[in-house]
C-alpha positions, -999 to 999 in steps of 0.1 A, spaced: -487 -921 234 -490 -883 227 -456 -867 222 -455 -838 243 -452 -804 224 -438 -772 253 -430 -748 225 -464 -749 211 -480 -741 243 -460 -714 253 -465 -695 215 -504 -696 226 -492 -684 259 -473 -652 247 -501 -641 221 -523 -644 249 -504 -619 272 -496 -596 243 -535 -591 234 -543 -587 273 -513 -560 275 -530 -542 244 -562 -547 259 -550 -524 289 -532 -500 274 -565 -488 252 -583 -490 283 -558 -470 306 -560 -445 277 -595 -442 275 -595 -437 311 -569 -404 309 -593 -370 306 -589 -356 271 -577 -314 279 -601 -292 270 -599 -252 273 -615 -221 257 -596 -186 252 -622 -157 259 -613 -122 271 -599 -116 307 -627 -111 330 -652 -137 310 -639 -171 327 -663 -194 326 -672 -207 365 -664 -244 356 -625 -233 352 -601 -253 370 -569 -239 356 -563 -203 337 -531 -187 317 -531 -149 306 -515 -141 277 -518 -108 254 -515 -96 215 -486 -74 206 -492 -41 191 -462 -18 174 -458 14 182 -435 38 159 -411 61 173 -405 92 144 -369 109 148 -358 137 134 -327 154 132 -324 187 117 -298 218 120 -301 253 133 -276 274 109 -266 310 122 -250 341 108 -232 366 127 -220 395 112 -185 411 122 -179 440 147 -160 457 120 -182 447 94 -193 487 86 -151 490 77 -146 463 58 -145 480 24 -123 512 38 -97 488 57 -94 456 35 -112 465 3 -139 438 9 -170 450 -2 -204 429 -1 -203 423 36 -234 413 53 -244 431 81 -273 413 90 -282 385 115 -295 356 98 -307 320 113 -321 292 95 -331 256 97 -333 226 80 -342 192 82 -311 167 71 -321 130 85 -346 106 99 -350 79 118 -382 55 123 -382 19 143 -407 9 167 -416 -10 202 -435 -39 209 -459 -39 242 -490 -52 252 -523 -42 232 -549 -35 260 -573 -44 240 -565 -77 233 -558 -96 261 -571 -133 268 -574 -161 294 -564 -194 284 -591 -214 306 -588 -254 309 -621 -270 317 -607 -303 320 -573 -329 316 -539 -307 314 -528 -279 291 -486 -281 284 -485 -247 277 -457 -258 247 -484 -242 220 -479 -210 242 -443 -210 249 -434 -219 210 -455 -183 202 -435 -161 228 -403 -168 215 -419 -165 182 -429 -128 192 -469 -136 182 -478 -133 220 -467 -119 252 -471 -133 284 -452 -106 306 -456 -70 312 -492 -72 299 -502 -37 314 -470 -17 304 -483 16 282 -467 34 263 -477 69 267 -479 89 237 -460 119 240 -435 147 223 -403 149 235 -390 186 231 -359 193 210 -326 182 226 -293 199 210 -267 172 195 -241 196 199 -233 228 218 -224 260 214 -225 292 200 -199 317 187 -183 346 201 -155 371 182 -129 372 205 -105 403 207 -75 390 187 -56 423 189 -18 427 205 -27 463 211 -44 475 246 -80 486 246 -72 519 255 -47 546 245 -34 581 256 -49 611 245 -32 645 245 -54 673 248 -40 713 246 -56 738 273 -49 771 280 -44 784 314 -50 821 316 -18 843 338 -24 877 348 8 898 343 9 936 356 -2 950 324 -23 920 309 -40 891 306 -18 861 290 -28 825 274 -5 799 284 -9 768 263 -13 738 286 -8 696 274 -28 674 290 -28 635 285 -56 615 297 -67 574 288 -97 567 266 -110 538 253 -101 531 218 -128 537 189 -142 506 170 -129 525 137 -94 525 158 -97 491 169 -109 477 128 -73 501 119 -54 476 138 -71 446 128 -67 453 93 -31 462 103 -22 428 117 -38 411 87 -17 429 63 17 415 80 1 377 86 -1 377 46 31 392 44 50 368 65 29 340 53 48 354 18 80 354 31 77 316 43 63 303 12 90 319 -13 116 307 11 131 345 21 133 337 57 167 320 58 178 303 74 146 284 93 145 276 129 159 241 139 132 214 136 106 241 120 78 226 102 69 246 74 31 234 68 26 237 96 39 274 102 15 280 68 -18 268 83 -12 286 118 -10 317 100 -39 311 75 -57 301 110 -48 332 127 -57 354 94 -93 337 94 -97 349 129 -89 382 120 -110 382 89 -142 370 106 -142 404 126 -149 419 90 -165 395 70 -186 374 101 -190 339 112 -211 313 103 -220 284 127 -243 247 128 -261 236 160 -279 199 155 -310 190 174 -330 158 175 -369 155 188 -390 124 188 -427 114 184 -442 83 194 -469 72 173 -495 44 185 -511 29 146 -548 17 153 -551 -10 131 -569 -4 103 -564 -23 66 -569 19 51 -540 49 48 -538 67 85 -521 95 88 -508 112 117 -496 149 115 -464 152 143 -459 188 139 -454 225 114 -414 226 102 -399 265 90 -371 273 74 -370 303 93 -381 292 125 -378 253 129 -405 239 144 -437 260 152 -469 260 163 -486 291 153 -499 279 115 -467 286 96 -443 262 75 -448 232 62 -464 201 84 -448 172 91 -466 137 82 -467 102 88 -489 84 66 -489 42 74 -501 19 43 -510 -19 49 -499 -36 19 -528 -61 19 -509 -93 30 -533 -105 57 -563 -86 44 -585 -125 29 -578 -136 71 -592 -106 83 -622 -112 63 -627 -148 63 -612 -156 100 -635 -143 133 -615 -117 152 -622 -119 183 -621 -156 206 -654 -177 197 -682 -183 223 -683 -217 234 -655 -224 208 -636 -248 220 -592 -258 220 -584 -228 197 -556 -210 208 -558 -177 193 -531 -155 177 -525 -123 157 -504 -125 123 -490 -87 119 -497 -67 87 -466 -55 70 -472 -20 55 -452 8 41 -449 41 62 -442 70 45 -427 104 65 -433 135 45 -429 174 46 -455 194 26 -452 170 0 -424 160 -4 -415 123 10 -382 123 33 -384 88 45 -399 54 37 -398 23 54 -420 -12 57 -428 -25 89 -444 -50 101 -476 -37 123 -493 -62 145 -524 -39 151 -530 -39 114 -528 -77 110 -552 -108 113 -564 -126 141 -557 -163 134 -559 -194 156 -544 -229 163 -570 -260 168 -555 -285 188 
């Protein structure tokens, strides 16, 4: 009699089950519709599309700052009496402005090129949109605000800080004064005519030689007190009087008085801006963003020296440009299409002398690459 052997069988049983669970699985999978899609450009879907994504290329425009100053002489109301009243000689007398430029600033936006925009089309299965989503937050493409422009545009010149000057009347003495003038009033007497001297006193205004007098005046007795405080003759001092501070009032208050003989001199900052879209290319472009003057800041009527921005690819992604195709492939299918920016050297000069330099990575100026999935 045949022993009777249960493990046996059930060994052949489970190798059976296991090559008729494989057997499924290959053929469920070979059953599940392999995703296919093509990227052209928006408005070249094919009909046969059953599901479509828009997505766009970055470009980078450059936004030029530049700060510069706006330095202004005024010379003093008693300039013309300096030399008579103080001894100062070598005053200017004349009005003087000029400008210069003291800083720069360059960085840049990223928006949507309008020229490069595509539709991810899916012909068949499902596209996960991961490839997608991994190259926005990468910064390669942009899936929002496709159709915001940047308008390219000059911003006029907006002051930093305010201002002007003005010489105010420092004097303790009133603008005007009495003035006593002698006439003679004519008296008939029985035998003659007689001239009777007459005072009269009547209020003028004071004359700017007057009015430098007193000025001159009050600056002579500022430096003598400021003496007297420094060699320690006023004694005893004031309770709680600060002495250095005493010192720079007066030296303060002198200046004051001083600037109505010698002039002021004054600083006003402005700041303007130009935007600046790059096109692309792989040579030098150079943008010219305005004329700069010493004596005039900036102009537009052929003087001073013009302002330039000159861009420079460095040649990094110059071999994909040549080798890759740059625009989406015709019936090219499951490449997913991407640009790799260009990072170049951007140069801001006056005349010729260079005032800024910077390298920045420029999208426009870069290679059109792709993923093949």
């Amino acid at each position: 009699m045949r022993p009777y052997r249960p493990t046996n069988m059930n060994n052949k049983t489970m190798v059976r089950h296991k090559i008729l669970l494989i057997t499924l699985l290959v053929l469920a999978g070979s059953c599940t519709p392999a995703t296919r899609f093509i990227v052209t450009n928006i408005g070249y879907e094919p009909e046969e599309v059953q599901q479509s994504f828009i997505y766009a290329l970055p470009q980078t425009n450059l936004i030029v700052g530049i700060n510069f100053e706006k330095q202004v002489f005024l010379p003093g109301p008693y300039c013309d009496y300096a030399l008579k009243q103080l001894g100062i000689n070598g005053v200017n007398r004349t009005r003087k402005e000029s400008y210069k430029i003291f800083g720069t600033e360059l960085y840049k936006s990223i928006e949507a090129d309008q020229d490069h925009i595509y539709a991810l089309n899916v012909l068949e299965g499902e596209y996960s949109m991961l490839e997608v989503n991994e190259l926005v937050q990468n910064g390669f493409v942009l899936t929002n605000n496709l159709y915001t422009e940047m308008e390219i545009i000059q911003n006029s010149a907006n002051a930093i800080s305010s201002g002007g000057i003005h010489f105010k009347e420092v004097t303790m003495e009133p603008n005007i004064e009495m003035k006593e003038e002698t006439m003679y009033k004519t008296i008939l007497t029985d035998t003659s005519f007689i001239r009777v001297p007459v005072v009269s006193e009547q209020l003028e205004r004071k004359t700017l030689e007057k009015k430098a007098e007193e000025a001159a005046k009050l600056i002579l007795e500022i430096r003598s007190d400021r003496y007297f405080l420094a060699a320690g003759i006023v004694d005893p001092f004031p309770q709680d009087f600060d002495l250095k501070i005493a010192l720079t009032a007066l030296d303060e208050l002198e200046e004051k008085y001083l600037s109505l003989f010698i002039g002021k001199s004054y600083t006003q900052g402005y700041y303007r801006e130009f935007f600046i879209l790059p096109k692309g290319s792989m040579e030098t472009e150079e943008f010219t963003i305005g004329a700069f003057s010493n004596e005039a800041g900036f102009v537009s009527d052929g003087s001073g020296e013009e302002l330039k921005v000159e861009i420079t690819p460095v040649g990094k992604t110059k071999s994909m440009r040549n080798l890759l195709p740059q625009h989406p492939e015709e019936e090219v299918y499951n490449k997913l299409y991407y640009r790799m920016p260009e990072m170049t050297v951007v140069d801001i000069l006056k005349g010729e002398d260079l005032v800024h330099q910077e390298r920045i990575a420029l999208f426009q100026s870069g290679a059109l690459v792709n993923v093949i999935q």
